[in-house]
N, C-alpha and C positions, 0 to 999 in steps of 0.2 A: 794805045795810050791807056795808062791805069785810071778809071775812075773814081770821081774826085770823092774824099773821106771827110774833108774838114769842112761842109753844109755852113750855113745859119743855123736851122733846126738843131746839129748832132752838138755844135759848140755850147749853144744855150741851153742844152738839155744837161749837156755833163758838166755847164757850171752849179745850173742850178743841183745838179746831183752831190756835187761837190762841196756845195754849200748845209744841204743839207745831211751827208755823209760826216762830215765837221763836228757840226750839230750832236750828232749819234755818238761820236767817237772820243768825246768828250766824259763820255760815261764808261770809259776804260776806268776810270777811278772810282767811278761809283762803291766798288765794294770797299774801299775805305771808306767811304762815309758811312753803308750800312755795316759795316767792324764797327765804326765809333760809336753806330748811336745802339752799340750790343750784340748784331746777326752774328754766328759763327760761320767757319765755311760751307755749312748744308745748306743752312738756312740762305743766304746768299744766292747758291746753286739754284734754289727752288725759286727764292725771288728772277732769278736773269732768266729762269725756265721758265718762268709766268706770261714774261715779256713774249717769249721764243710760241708760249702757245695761241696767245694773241695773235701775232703775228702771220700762225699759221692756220688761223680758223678765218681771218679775214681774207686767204687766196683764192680760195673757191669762186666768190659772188665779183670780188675781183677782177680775176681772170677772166670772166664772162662778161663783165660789163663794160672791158677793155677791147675784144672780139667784137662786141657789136657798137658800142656806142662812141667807140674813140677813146683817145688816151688822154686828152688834155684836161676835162674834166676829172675825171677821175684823178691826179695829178696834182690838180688844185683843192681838191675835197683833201687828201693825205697832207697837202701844206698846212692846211686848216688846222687840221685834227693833232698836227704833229708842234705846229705854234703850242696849244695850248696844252697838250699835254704835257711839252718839257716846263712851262710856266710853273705845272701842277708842281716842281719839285723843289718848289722854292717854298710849300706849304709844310712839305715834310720836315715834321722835328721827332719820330722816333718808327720803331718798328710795330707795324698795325694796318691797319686795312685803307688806311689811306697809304700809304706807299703800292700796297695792291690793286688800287683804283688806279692810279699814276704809272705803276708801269702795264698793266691791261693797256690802257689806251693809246700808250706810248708804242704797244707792240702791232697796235691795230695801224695806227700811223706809220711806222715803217715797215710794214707789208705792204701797206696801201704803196707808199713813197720807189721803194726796192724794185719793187713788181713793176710797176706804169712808168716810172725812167727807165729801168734797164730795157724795158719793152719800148718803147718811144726811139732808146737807142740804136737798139738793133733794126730799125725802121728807117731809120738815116742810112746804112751801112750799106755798102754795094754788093751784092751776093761775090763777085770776085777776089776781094778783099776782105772775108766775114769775119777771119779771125785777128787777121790784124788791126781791123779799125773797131773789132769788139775788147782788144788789147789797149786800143787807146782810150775807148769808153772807161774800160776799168780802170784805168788813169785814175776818174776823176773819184774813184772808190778807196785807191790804193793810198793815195796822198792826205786826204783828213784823217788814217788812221795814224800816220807821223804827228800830222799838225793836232789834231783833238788831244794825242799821248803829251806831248810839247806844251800846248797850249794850258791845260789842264795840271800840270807839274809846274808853269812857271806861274802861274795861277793861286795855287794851295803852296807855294811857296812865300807869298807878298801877301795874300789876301784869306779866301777860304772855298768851302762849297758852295755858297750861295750865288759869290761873284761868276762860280763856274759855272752855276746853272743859269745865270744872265748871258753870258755870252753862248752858249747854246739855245736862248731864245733868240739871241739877237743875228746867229746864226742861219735858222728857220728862217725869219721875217727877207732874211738874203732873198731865200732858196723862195721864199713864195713871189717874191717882185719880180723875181729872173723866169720865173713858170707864166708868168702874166703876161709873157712876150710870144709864147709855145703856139706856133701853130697845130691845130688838131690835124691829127694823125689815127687813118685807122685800115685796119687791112682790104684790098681790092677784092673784089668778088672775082672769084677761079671759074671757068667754065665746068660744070659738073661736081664742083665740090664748092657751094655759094656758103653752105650755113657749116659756121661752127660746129661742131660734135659734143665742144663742153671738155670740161676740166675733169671729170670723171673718163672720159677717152682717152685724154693724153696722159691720165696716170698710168693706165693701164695696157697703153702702144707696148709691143715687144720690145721694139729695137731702142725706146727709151728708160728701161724698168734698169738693163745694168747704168744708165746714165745716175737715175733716182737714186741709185744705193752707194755708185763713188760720191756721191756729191754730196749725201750722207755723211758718211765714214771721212772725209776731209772736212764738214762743217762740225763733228763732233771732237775730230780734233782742233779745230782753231777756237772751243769754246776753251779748252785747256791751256789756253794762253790770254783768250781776251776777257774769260770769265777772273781766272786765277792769279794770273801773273803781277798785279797789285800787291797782291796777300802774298806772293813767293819773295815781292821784291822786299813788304813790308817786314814779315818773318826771317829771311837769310840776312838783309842789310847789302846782298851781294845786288850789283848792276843797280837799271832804274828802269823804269816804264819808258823813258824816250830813247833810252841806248838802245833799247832792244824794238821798239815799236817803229823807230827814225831809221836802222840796220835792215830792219825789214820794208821798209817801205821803199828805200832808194834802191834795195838790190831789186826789188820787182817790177819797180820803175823804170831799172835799167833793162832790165828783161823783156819787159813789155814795149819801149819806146827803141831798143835798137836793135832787137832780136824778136819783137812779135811777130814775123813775118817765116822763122823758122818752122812750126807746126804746118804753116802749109805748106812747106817743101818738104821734111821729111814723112810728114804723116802725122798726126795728131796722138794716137796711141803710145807712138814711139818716144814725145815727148812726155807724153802726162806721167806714165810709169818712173823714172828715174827723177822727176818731179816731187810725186811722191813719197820715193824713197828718201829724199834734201827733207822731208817734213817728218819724217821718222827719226832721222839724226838728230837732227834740231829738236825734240823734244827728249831725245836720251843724252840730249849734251847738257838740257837744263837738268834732266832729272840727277846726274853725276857732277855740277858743276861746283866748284869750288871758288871759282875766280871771277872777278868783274868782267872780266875780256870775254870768258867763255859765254854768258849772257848776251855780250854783242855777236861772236860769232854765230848762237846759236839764231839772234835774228835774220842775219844772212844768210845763209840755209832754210829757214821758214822763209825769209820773202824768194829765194830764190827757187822755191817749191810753188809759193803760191802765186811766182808771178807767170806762171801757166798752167796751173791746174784750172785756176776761175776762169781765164777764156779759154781754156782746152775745151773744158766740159761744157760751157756755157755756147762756144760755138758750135758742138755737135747736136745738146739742145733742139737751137733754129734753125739746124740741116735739115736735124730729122723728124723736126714736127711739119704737120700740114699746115700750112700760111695762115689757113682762116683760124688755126687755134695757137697761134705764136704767141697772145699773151697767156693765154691759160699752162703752154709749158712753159713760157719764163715764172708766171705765177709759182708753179712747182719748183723749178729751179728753184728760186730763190726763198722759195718756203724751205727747201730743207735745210738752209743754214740759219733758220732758228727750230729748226727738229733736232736740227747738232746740241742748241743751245737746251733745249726741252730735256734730252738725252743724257747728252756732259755735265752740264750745270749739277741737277744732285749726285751722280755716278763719283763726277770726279769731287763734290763738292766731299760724299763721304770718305770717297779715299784717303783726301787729306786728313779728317777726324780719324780715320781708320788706322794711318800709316805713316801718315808724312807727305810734303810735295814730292821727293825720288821718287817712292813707287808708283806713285799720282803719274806723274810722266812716262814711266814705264810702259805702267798700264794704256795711254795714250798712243806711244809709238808702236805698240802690239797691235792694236785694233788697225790703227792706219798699215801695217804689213799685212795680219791679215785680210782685213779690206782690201787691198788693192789684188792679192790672190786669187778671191773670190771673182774680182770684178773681171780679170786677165779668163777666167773660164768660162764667167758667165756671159761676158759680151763675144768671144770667140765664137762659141756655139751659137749664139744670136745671129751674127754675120754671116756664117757658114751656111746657116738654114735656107 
């Protein structure tokens, strides 16, 4: 008999994640508000990359104080931080060092948030079932990027920015009542291997280093749609933020919910690769698109990429780290998808001042081939070793 996936713990963790995932994704539109109140597309770039490095200088002390002291605190400190940082954006009325104060803290609260759920997560999960019940955790990740796109478009349609930065507080305060319920969680002491190693170890594990560089190269491309695709929708007139973000979200949904269970029959590798090729299309179908429809297809193709590349990667992660240091590589994990944002954000932000959105997407489905290239070689010989 398969053991049991759907806990107390694992539900309440990925609503509250869900809640506050909502929260976050609700700022798919933000770069039209900083359009309106003057940022061009660099400027933008560098704002969502400010956020991305927040986010990744907070993993470190993170990681480590999830290893030893339990997750549920830490948990609750990132609701805290993440309440009052989205409030901050209701103070913003132009481009200046308070928008910079606002997204810093913002980026500090979802590192903290990112890291200690998805690690809380994978804590529920039965080692038998790792990748499919870490397929239905990301459920709870994959569905606020539809509803935050949705919610935020029917929003700035009847109303404005500010009511959308309300309902992203009101969001949070969810996400913090539903954490208030969390039993703490923290990893069991191993015979012979009791203490942590630390977040400086798991960087630098072998058999993790080609994990750290796909996980990269796929988080620098989805800044190319979560950073830009606002400003692609705002500039062409073509498609809209919820055709392509609701396209993507149900196909990975579907992926994840009746097919998660595929990676561990045929192998994980075997999936991730043509995976990633679905995220390479999809960004050369925006970069050539002409038509409304192609905008929806192309988010089918991205969620049908990304609805196993995140628990591909993410379950090899928790295979292949040591127990005692399983937040400090989720920490990693999920720091590199705002190292994508640090990265993409100005890269792709000047292409577009450079070139246009085409080549802007081009340039995106190039890195993601080569990237995954790179990674077919480098993790080969890693394995072989």
């Amino acid at each position: 008999m398969s053991p049991r996936l759907l806990s107390l713990p694992f539900v309440l963790s990925a609503l509250a994640n869900a809640a506050q995932a909502t929260s976050f994704n609700l700022f798919i539109h933000l770069p039209g508000y900083l359009n309106a109140l003057g940022a061009n597309d660099l400027v933008i770039g560098i704002i969502f990359g400010i956020t991305g490095m927040a986010a990744v200088a907070a993993r470190p002390p993170i990681g480590r104080v999830i290893d030893t002291h339990g997750r549920r605190r830490v948990i609750l400190l990132g609701q805290v931080l993440g309440v009052i940082s989205v409030a901050g954006y209701l103070a913003v009325t132009s481009i200046g060092p308070l928008i910079v104060c606002v997204r810093l803290l913002h980026g500090v609260a979802e590192g903290i948030l990112f890291t200690s759920l998805a690690t809380y997560g994978a804590d529920c999960v039965p080692e038998e079932r790792r990748t499919q019940g870490l397929s239905l955790f990301a459920v709870s990740t994959m569905l606020p990027i539809a509803l935050g796109a949705w919610l935020g478009e029917w929003i700035l349609e009847r109303a404005g920015y500010r009511e959308m930065f309300q309902l992203a507080v009101g969001c949070g305060v969810v996400s913090l009542g539903l954490s208030l319920f969390l039993p703490d969680r923290r990893p069991a002491p191993v015979v012979g291997e009791e203490l942590p190693h630390g977040f400086r170890a798991a960087v630098a594990q072998r058999d993790l280093l080609p994990l750290w560089w796909i996980s990269t190269v796929f988080a620098v491309a989805m800044s190319a749609v979560f950073t830009f695709l606002k400003r692609f929708v705002d500039e062409t007139g073509l498609g809209s933020v919820s055709q392509f973000f609701g396209a993507l979200t149900v196909t990975a949904l579907i992926v994840r919910i009746g097919f998660g269970w595929l990676p561990d029959r045929l192998g994980p590798v075997r999936i991730l690769v043509p995976s990633l090729a679905s995220i390479a299309v999809s960004l050369l179908l925006l970069a050539g698109t002409g038509q409304d429809a192609a905008v929806w297809v192309a988010g089918i193709l991205f969620g049908l990429g990304h609805g196993y590349v995140y628990p591909v990667v993410f379950g090899l992660v928790v295979s292949r780290a040591r127990d005692a240091d399983r937040g400090s590589a989720v920490g990693i994990f999920t720091s590199l998808f705002d190292v994508g944002s640090v990265i993409g954000g100005p890269l792709f932000g000047g292409a577009i001042l450079l070139a246009g959105f085409s080549p802007m997407y081009v340039l995106a489905a190039g890195i993601v081939l080569a990237g995954t290239a790179i990674f077919l070689s480098w993790d080969g010989r890693v394995r072989r070793a």
